[in-house]
N, C-alpha and C positions, 0 to 999 in steps of 0.2 A: 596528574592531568593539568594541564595549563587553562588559562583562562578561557582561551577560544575557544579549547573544546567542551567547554561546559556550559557556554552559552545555546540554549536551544532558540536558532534562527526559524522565518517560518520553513513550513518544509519543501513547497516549490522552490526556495531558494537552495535549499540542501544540492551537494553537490550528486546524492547519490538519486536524488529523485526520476533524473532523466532513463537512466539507466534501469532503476525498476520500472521503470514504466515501460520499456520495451520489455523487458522480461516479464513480467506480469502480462502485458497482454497477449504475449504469444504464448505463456502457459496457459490462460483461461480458455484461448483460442484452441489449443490441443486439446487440454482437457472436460471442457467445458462450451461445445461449440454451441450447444441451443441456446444456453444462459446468453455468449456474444451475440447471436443473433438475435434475441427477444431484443436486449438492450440496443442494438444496431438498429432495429426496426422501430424502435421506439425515439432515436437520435438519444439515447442516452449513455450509452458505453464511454465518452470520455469523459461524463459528468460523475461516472459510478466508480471509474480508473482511479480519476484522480482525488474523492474522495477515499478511496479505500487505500491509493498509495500516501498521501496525507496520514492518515493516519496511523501506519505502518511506521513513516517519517518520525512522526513525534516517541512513536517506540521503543525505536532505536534512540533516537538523541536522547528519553529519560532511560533506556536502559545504558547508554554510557556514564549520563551524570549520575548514576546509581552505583557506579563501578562495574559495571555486569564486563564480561568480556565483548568482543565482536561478535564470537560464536552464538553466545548466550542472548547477545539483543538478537542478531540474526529469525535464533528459532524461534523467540518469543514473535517478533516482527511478521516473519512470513508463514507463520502457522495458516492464520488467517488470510494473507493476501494470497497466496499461494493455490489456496483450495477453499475459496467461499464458500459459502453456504448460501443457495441463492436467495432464500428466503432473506437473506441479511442484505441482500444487494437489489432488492426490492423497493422501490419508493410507496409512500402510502397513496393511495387514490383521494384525490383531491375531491 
């Protein structure tokens, strides 16, 4: 692995970010329409996207600098973003 790809950038800047973020949303959208609309109705669904694709982000980038394959960050990565748990996609009541 060369240098670049072992430097983990933040992950908005990742080039894969934009891309899960269209496919993340139109999966939770199918899957998961009441969770989008609670968060829709609350204006939070791009505040919860983009934390839960962030964090998907750093995943993947430590599962490359780990050696892991693409496949293997892949699963580890979108286990979770893929099929939330809504309770995790929750904010606490202030």
């Amino acid at each position: 692995m060369n240098q670049l790809q072992t430097q983990i950038m933040p992950p908005q800047r990742d080039a894969r970010f934009a891309p899960l973020l269209a496919m993340t949303q139109e999966n939770w959208r199918e899957m998961n329409p009441q969770m989008v609309k609670g968060l829709e109705n609350s204006g939070k669904l791009g505040q919860v996207l983009t934390s839960a694709l962030e964090q998907a982000i750093v995943i993947l980038q430590q599962a490359e600098v780990q050696g892991l394959s693409p496949d293997q960050g892949r699963e580890l990565a979108y286990e979770d973003l893929l099929q939330p748990d809504p309770d995790d996609l929750r904010e606490p009541d202030d």
